[in-house]
Residue frames relative to the residue before (quaternion, step in Angstrom):
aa qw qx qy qz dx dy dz
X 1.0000 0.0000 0.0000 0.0000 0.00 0.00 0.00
X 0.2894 -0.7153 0.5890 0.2400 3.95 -0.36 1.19
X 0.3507 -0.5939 0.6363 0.3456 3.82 -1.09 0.70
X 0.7142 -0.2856 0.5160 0.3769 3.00 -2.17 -0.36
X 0.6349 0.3845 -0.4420 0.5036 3.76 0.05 -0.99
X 0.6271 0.5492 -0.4656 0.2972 3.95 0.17 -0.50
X 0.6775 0.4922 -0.1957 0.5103 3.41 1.15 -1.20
X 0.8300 0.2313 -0.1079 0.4960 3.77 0.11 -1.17
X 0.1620 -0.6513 0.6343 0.3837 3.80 -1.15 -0.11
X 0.7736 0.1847 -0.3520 0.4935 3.87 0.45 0.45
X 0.2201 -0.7376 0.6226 0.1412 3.06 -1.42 0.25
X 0.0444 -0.7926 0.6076 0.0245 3.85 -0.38 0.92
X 0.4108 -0.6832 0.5824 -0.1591 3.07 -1.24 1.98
X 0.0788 0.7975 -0.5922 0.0837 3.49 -0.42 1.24
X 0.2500 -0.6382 0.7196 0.1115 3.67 -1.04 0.91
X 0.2196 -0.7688 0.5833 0.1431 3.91 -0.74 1.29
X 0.1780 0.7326 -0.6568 -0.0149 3.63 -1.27 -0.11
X 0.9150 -0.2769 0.1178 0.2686 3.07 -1.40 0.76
X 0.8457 0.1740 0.1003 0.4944 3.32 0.83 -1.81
X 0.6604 0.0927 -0.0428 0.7440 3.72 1.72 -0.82
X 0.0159 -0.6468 0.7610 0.0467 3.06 -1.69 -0.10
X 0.4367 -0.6964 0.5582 -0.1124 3.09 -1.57 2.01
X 0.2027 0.8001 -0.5503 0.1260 3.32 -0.46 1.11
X 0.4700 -0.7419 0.4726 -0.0727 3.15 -1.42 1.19
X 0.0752 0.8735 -0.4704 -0.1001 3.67 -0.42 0.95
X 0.2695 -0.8348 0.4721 0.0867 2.93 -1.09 1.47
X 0.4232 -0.5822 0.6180 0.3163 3.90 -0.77 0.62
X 0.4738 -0.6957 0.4889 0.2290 3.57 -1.14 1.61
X 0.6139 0.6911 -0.2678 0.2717 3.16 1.19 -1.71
X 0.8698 0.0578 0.0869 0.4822 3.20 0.74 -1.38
X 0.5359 -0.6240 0.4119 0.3921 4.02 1.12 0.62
X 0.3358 0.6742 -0.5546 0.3537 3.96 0.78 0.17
X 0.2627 -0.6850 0.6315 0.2509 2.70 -1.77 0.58
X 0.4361 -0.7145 0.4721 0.2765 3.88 -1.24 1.24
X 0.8051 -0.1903 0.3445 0.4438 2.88 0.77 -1.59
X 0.1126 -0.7912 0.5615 0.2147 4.02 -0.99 0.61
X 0.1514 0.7179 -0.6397 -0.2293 3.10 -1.71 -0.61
X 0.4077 -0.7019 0.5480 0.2018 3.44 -1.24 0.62
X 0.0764 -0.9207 0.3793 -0.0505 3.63 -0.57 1.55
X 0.4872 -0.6906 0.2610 0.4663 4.02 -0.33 0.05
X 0.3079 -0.7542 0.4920 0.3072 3.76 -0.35 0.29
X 0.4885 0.3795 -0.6579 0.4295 3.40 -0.21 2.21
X 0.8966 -0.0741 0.2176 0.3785 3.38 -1.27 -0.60
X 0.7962 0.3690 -0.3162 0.3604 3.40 0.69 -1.21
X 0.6011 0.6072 -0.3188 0.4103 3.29 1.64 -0.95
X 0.4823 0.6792 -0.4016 0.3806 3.23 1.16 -0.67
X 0.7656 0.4615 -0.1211 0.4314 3.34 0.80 -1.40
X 0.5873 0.5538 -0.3270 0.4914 3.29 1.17 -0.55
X 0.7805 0.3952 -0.3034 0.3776 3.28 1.17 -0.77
X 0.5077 0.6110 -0.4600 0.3965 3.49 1.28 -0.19
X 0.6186 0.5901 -0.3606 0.3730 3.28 1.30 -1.24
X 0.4601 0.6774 -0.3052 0.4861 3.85 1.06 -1.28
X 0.8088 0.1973 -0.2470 0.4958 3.93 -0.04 -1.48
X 0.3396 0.6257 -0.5050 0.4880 4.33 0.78 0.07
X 0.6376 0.4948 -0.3609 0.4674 3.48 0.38 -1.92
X 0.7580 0.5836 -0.1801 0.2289 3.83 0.16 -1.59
X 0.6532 -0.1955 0.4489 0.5776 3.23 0.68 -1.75
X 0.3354 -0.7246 0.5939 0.0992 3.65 -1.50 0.36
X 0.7100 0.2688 -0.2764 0.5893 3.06 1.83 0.15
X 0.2916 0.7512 -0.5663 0.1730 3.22 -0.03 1.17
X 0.4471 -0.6416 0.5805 0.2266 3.27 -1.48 -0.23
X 0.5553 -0.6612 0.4987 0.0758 3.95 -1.27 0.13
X 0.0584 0.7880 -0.5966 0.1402 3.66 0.31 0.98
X 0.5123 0.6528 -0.5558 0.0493 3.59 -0.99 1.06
X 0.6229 -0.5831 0.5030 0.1377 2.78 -1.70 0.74
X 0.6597 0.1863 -0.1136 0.7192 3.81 -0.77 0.75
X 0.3443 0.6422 -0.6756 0.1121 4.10 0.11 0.81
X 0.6229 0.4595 -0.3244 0.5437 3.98 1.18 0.05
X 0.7238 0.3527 -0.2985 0.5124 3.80 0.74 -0.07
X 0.8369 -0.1183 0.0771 0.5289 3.52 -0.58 -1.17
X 0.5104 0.6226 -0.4287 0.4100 3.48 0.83 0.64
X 0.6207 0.5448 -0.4561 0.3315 3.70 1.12 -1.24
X 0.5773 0.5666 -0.5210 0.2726 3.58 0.06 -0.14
X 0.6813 0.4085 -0.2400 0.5580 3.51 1.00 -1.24
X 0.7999 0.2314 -0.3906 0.3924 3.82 0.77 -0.11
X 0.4729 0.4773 -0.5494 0.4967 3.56 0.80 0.99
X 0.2772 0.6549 -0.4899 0.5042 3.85 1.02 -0.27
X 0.8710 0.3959 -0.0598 0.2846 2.84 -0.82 -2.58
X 0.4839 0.5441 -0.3874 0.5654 3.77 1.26 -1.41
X 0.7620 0.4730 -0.2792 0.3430 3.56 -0.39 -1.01
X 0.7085 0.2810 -0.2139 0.6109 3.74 0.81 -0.63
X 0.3674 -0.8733 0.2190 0.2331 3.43 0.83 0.95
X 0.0359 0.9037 -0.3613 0.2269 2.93 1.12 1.57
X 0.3562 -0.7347 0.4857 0.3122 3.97 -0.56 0.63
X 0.0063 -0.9003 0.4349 -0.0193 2.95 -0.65 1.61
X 0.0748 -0.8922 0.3868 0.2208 3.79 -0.11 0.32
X 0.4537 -0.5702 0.5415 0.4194 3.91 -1.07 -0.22
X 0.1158 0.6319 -0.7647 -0.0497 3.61 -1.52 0.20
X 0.4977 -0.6392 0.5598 0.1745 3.02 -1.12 1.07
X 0.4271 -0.6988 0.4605 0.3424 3.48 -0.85 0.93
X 0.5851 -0.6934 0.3404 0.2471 3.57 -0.94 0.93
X 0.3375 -0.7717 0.3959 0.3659 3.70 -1.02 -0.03
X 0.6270 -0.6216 0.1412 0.4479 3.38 -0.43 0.58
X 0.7687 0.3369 -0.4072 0.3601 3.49 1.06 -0.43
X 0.4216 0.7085 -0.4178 0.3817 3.50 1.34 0.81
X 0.5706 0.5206 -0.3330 0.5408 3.85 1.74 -0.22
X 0.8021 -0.2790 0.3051 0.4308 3.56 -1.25 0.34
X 0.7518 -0.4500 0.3171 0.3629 3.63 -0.06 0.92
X 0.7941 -0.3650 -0.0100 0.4859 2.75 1.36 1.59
X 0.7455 0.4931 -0.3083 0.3257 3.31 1.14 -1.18
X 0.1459 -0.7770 0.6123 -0.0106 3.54 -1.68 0.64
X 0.0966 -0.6147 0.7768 -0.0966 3.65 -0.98 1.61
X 0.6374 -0.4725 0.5113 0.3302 3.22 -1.70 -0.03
X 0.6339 0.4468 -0.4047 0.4846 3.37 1.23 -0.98
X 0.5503 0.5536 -0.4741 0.4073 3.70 0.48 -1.21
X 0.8395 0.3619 -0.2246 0.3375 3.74 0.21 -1.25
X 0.5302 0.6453 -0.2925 0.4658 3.38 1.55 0.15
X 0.4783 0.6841 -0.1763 0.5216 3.48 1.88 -1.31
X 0.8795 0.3530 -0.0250 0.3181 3.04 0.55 -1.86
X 0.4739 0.5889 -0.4193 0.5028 3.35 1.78 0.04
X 0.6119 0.5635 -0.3480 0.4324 3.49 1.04 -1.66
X 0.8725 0.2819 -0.2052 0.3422 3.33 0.10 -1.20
X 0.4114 0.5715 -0.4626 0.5386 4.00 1.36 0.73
X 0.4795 0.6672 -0.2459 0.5142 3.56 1.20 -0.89
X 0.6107 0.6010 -0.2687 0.4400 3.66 1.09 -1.39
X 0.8882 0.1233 0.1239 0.4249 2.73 0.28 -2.15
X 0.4332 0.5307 -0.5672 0.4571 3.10 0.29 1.58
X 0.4403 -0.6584 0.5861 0.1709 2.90 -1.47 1.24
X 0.7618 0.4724 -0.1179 0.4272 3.91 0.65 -0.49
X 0.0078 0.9396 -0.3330 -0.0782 3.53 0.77 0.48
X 0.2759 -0.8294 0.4550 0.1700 3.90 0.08 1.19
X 0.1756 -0.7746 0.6062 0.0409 3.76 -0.87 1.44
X 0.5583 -0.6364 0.4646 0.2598 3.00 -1.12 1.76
X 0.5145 -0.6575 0.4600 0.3021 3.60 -1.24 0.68
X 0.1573 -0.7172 0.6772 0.0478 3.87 -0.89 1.27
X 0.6349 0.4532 -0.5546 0.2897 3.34 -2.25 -0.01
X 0.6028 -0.5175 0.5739 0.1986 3.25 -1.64 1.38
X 0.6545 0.5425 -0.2116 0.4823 3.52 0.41 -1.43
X 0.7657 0.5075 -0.2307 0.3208 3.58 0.19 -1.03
X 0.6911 0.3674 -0.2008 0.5892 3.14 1.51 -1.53
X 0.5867 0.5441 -0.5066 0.3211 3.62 0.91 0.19
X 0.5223 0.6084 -0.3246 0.5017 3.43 1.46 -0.88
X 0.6450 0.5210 -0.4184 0.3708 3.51 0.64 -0.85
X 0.5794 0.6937 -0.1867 0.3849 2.91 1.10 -1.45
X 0.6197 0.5144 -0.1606 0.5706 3.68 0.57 -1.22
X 0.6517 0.3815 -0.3480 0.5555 3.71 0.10 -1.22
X 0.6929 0.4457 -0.4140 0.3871 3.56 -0.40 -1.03
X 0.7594 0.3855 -0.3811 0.3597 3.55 0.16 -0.87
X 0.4471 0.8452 -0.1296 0.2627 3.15 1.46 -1.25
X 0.6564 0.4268 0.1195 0.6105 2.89 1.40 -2.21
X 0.6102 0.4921 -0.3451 0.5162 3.54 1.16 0.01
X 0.6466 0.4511 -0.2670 0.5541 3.55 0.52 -1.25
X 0.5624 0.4768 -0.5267 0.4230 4.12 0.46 -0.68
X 0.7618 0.5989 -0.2162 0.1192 2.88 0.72 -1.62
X 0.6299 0.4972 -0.0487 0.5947 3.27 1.29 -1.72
X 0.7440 0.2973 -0.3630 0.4757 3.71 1.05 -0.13
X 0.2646 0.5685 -0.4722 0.6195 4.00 1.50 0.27
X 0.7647 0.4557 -0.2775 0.3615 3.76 0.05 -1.32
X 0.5999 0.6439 -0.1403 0.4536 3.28 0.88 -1.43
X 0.6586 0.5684 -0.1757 0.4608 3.65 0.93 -1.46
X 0.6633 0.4536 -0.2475 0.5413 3.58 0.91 -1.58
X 0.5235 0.6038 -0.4297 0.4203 3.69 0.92 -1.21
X 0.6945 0.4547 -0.2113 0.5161 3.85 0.52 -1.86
X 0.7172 0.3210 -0.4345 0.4403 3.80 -0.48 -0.78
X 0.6153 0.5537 -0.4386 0.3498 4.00 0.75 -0.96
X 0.7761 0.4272 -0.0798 0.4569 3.25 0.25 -1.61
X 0.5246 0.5690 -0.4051 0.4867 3.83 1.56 0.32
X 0.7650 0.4258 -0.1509 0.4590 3.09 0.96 -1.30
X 0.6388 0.4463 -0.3231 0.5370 4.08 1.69 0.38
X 0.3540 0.7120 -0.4560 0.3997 3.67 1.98 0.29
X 0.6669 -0.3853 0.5417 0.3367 2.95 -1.73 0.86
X 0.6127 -0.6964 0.3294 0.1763 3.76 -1.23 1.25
X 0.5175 0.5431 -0.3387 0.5679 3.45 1.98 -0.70
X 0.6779 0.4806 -0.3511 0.4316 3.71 0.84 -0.97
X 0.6928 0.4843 -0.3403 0.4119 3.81 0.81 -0.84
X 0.5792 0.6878 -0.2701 0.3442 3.03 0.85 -0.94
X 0.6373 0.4074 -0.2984 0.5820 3.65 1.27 -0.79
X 0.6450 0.5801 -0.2490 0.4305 4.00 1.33 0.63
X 0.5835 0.7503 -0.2473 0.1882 2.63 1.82 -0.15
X 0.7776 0.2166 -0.1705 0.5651 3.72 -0.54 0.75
X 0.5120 0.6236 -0.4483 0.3847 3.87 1.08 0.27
X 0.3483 -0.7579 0.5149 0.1979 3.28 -1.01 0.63
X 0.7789 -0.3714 0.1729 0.4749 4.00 -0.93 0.60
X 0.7770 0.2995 -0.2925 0.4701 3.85 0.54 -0.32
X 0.4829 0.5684 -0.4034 0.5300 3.48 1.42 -0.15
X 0.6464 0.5960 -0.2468 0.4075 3.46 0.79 -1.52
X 0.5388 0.5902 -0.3350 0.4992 3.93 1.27 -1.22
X 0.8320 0.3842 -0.2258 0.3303 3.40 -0.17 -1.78
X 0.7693 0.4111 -0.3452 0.3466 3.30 1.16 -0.45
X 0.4912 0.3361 -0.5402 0.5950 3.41 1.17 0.25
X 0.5389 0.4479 -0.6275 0.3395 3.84 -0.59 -0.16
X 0.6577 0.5371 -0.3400 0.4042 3.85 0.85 -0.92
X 0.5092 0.6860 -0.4717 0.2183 3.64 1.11 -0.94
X 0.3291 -0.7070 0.6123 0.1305 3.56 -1.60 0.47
X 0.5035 -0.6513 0.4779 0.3064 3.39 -0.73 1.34
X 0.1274 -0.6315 0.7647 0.0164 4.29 -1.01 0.99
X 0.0124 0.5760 -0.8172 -0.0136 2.52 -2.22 0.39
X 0.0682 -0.7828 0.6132 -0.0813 3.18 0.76 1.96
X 0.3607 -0.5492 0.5689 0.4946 4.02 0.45 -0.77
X 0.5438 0.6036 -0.4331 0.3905 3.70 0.91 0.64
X 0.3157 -0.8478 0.4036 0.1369 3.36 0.92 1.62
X 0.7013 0.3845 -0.2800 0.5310 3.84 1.12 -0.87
X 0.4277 0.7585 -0.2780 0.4055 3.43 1.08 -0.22
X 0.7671 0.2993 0.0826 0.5613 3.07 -0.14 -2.11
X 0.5222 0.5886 -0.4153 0.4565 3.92 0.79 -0.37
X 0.7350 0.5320 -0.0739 0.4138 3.28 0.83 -2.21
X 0.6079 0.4717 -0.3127 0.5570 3.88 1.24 -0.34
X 0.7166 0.5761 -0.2035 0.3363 3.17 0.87 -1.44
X 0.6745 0.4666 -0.1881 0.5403 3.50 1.64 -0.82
X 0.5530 0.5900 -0.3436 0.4776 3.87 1.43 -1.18
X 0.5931 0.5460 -0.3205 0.4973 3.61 1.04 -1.64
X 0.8588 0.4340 -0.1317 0.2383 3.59 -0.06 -1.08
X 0.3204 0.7841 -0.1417 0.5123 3.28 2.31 -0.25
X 0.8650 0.4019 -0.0232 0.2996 2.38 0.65 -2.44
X 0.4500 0.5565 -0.2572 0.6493 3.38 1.63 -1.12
X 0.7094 0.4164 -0.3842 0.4192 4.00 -0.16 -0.70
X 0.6648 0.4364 -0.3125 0.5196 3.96 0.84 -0.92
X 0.5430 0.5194 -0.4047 0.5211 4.30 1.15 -1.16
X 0.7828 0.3968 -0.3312 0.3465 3.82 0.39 -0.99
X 0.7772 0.3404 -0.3438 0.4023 3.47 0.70 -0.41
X 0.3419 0.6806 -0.4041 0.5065 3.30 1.61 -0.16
X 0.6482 0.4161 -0.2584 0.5830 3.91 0.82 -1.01
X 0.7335 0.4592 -0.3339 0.3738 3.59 0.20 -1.11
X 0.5833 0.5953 -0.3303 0.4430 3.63 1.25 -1.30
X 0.7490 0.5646 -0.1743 0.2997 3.73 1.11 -1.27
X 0.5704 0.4636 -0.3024 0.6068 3.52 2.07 -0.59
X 0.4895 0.7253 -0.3351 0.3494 3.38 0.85 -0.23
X 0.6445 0.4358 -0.1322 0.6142 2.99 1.36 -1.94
X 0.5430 0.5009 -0.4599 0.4926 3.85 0.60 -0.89
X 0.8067 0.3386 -0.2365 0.4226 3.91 -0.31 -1.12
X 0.6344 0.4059 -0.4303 0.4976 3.99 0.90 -0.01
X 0.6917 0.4611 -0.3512 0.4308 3.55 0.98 -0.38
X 0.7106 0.2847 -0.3896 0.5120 3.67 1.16 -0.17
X 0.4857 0.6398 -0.4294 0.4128 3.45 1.25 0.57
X 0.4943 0.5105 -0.2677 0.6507 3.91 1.51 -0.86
X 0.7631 0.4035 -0.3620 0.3517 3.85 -0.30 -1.11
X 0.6009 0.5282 -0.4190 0.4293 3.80 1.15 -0.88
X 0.8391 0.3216 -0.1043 0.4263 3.62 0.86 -1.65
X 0.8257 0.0263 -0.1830 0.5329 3.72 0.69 0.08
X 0.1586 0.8387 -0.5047 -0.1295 3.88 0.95 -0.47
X 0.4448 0.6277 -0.4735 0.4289 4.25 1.37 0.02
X 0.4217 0.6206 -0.4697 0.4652 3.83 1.47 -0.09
X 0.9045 0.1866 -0.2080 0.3223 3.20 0.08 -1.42
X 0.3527 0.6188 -0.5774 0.3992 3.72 1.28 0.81
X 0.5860 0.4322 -0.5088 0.4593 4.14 0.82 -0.45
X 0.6366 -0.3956 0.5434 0.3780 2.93 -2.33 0.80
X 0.8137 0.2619 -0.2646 0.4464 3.55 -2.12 0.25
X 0.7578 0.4598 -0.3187 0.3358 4.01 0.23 -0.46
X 0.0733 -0.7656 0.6389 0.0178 3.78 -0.23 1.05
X 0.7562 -0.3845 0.3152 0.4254 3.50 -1.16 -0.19
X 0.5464 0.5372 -0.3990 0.5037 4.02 1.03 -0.98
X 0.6702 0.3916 -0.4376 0.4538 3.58 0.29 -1.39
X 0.6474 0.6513 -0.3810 0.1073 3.79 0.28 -1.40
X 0.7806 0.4356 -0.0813 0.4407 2.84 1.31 -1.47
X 0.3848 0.6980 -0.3826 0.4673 3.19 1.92 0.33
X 0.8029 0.4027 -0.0990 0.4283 3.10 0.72 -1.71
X 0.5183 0.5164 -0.4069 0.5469 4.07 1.79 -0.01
X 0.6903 0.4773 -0.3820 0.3869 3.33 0.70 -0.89
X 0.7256 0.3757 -0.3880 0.4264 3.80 0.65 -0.80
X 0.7048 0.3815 -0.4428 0.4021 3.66 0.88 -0.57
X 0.2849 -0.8043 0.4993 0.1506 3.57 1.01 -0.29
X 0.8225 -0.0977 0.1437 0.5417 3.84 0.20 -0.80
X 0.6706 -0.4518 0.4981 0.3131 3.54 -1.57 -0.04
X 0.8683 0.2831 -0.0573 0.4032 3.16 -0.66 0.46
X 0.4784 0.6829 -0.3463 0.4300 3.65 1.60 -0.56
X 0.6779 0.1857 -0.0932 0.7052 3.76 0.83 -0.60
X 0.4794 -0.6966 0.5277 0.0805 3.42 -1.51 1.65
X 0.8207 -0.1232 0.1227 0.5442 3.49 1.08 -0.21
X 0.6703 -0.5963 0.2781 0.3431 3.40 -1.16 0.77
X 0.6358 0.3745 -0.4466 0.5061 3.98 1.38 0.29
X 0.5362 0.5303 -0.5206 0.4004 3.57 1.04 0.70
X 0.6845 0.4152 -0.2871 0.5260 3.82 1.13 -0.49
X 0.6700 0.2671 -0.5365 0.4381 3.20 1.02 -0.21
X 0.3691 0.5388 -0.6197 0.4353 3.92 0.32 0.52
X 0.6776 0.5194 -0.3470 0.3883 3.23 -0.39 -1.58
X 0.6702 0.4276 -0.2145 0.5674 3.77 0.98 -1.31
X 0.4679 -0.6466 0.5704 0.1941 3.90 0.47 -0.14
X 0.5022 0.6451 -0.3296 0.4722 3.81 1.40 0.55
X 0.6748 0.3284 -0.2758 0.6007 3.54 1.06 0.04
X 0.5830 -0.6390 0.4666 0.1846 3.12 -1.00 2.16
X 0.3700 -0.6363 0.6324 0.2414 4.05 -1.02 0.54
X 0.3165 -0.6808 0.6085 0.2572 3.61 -1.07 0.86
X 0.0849 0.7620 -0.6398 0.0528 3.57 -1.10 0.93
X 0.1230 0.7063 -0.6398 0.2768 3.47 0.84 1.51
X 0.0131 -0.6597 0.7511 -0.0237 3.41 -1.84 0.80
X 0.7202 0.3575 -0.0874 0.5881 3.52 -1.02 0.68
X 0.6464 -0.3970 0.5082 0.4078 2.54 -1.98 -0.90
X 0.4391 0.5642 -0.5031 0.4854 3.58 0.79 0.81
X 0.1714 -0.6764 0.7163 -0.0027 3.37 -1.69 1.17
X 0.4068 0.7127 -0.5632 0.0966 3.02 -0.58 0.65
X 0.4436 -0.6805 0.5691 0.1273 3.73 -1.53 0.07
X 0.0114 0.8742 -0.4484 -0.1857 3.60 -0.61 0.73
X 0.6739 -0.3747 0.3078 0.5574 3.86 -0.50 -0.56
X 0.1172 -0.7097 0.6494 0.2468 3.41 -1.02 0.39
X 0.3451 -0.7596 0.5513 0.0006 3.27 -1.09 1.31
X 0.6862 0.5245 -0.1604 0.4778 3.70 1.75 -0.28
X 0.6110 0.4770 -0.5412 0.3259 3.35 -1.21 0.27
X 0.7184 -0.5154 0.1555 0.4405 3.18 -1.11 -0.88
X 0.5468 -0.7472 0.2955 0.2355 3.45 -0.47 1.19
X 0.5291 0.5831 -0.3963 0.4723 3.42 1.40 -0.90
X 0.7596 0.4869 -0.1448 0.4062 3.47 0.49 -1.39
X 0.6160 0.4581 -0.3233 0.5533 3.48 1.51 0.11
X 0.4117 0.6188 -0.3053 0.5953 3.59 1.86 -0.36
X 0.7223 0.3899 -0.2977 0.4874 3.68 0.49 -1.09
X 0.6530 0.4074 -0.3520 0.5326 3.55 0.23 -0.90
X 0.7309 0.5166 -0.3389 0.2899 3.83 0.27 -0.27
X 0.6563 0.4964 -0.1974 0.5328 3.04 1.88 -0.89
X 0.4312 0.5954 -0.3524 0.5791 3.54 1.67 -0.63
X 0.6965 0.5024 -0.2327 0.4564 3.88 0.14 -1.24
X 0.6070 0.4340 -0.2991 0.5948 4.12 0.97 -1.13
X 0.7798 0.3559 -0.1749 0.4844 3.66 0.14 -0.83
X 0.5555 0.3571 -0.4821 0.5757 3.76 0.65 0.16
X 0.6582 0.5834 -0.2611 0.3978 3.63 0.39 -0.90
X 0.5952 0.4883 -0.1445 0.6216 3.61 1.32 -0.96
X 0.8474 -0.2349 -0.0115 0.4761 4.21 0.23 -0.44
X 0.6538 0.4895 -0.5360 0.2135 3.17 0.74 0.84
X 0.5274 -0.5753 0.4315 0.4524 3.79 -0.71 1.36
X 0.8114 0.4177 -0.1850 0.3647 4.16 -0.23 -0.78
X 0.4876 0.4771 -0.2843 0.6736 3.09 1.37 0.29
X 0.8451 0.3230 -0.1697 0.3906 3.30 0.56 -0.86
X 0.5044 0.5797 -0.3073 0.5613 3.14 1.63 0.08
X 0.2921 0.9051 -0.1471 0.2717 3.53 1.17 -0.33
X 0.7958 0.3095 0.2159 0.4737 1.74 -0.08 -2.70
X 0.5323 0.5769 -0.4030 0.4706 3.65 1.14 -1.43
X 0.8819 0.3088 -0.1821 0.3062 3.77 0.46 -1.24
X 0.5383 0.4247 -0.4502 0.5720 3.32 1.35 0.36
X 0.4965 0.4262 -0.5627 0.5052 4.17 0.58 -0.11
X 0.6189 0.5709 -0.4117 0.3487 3.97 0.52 -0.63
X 0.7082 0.5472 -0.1005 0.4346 3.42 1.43 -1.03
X 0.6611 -0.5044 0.2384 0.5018 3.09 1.62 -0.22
X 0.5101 0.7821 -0.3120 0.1753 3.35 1.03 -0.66
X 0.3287 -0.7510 0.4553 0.3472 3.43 -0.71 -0.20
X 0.5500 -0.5939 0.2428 0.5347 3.54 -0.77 -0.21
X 0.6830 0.4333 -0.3796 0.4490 3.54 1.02 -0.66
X 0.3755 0.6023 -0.5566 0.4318 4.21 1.16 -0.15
X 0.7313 0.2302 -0.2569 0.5884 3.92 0.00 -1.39
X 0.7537 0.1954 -0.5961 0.1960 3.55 -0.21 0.69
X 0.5614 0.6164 -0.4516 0.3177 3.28 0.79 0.93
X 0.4536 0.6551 -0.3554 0.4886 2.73 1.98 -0.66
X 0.5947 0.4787 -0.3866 0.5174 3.85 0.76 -1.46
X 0.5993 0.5342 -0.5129 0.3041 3.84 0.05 -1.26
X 0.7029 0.5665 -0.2509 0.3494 3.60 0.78 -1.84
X 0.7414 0.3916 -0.2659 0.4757 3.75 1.15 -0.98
X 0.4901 0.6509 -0.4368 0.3812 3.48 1.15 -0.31
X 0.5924 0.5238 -0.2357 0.5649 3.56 1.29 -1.68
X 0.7011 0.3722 -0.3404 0.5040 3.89 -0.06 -0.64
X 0.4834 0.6787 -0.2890 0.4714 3.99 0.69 -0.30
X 0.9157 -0.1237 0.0147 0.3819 2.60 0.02 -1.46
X 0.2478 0.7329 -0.5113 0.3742 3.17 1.37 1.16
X 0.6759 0.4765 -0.2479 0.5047 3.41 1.24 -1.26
X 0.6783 0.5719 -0.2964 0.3536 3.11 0.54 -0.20
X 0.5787 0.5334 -0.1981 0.5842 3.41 1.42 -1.06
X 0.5947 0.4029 -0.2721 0.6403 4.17 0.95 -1.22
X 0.5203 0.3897 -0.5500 0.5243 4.17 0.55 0.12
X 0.2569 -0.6714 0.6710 0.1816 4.05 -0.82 1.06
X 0.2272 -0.6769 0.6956 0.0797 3.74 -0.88 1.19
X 0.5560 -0.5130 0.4700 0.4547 3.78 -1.47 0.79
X 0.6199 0.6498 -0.2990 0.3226 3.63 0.79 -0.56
X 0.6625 0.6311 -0.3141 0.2532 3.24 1.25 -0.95
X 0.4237 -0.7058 0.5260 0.2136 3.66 -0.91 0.95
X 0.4159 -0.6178 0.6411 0.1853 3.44 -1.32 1.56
């Protein structure tokens, strides 16, 4: 694997934030700092900073932090001016100089992590991708707040005045919706009454709308997956939510070196925590969780109707396994699967 110092003789570290963003050039050769400057996060800084790494070297490279939050602007900029760009994860605090943190310090320290890694992380790219992201997020909001909303209704159903519950009786959670959405605004002079309609009524309409919003979402991620990979949704267990899970985290070709880097990234490949003469492996509790949600729901639902999947399992429970061992094992083959696949470029695939 060629490091970074092989490729570039500088490396320029940027710490993002909201409004500026601080960036730092280091000399590959020797870990020196060259030079900082503190810029605006829009266009002009952008430019100011290309101008800055010109000042520096013509071979350099890109270190930033926050390249998926308050960075993507400056690394869709930089992507575009076909600049070498990398990810650094933003650091915890007791991982910085005995705690302490400037912008320069955290600008320093991206560049020079950038150094010394063997394994270099590429910032996710593609119109298509960040639209999916885009979609899911909202998507995953409305579920959310309308899950919330529900508990809010079934609670505050079951503390109504007894004439008001009573028109609830024996209905299950979507029955329970339509009839409050149906309620009629009173002014019995029954202040707990007319309160208790007035809130059930208003609930309900809040859970029908995002229930609607949550559903165009799903309409526009599914004709968003069929344009850019649609061979996803021909595997067993993979609908259009999971799809656009599993584009967004791999994002591009080549972004993960192999299929035990995505399953990391996915949080599916066991951590080695051998000491001694002890071997042993523990859970990995990290990467990205959404994408560790997908493979899980893929893994429940292969396990549920698929005959070869379920044969598997029948013969690894024979072997000793448990049930949650073979689903990690599945988790692990699911990631190798459909890594190759995804690194197979389809005529479809979005740049």
């Amino acid at each position: 694997m060629t490091m970074l110092a092989e490729q570039v003789d500088v490396v320029i570290g940027v710490d993002t934030h909201k409004h500026t963003h601080t960036a730092a050039a280091i000399a590959s050769s020797t870990g020196a700092a060259l030079a900082h400057t503190t810029v605006t996060a829009d266009a002009a800084g952008y430019a100011e900073l290309i101008a800055f790494a010109d000042q520096h070297a013509s071979s350099r490279g890109w270190a930033i932090e926050g390249a998926g939050g308050y960075g993507a602007g400056l690394t869709r900029h930089l992507t575009d001016c076909q600049e070498i760009v990398l990810e650094i994860d933003r650091p915890k605090r007791p991982k910085r100089r005995a705690g302490a943190k400037t912008d320069l310090i955290d600008a320093e320290r991206a560049a020079r992590e950038a150094l010394a890694r063997d394994h270099l992380a590429q910032p996710k790219t593609g119109a298509v991708r960040a639209a999916l992201q885009m979609r899911l997020a909202a998507r995953r909001a409305a579920v959310t707040a309308s899950a919330d909303a529900q508990k809010q209704l079934l609670a505050l159903v079951v503390t109504a005045p007894q004439r008001l519950r009573d028109r609830f009786a024996g209905q299950r959670t979507p029955a329970v919706i339509a009839t409050a959405a149906k309620l009629r605004a009173t002014t019995t002079g029954d202040v707990e009454y007319d309160t208790a309609v007035a809130v059930l009524r208003a609930l309900a309409r809040r859970i029908q709308d995002l229930q609607t919003e949550a559903a165009t979402h799903q309409t526009a991620i599914c004709a968003l997956v069929r344009s850019w990979r649609p061979d996803l949704l021909d595997q067993p267990g993979i609908g259009p939510i999971v799809a656009a899970t599993v584009l967004t985290a791999w994002s591009h070709a080549g972004r993960c070196r192999n299929d035990g880097a995505f399953a990391m990234l996915a949080g599916a490949a066991p951590i080695p925590a051998s000491s001694g003469m002890t071997v042993r492996y523990r859970l990995n509790r990290a990467g990205d969780r959404h994408l560790n949600q997908a493979l899980h729901t893929i893994t429940l639902t292969r396990l549920k109707h698929d005959p070869a999947t379920r044969a598997y399992a029948e013969r690894r429970r024979k072997e000793g396994k448990s049930d949650r061992d073979i689903r990690r094992c599945l988790k692990r083959y699911i990631c190798r699967d459909l890594y190759r696949r995804l690194e197979h470029q389809s005529p479809l695939d979005a740049s």
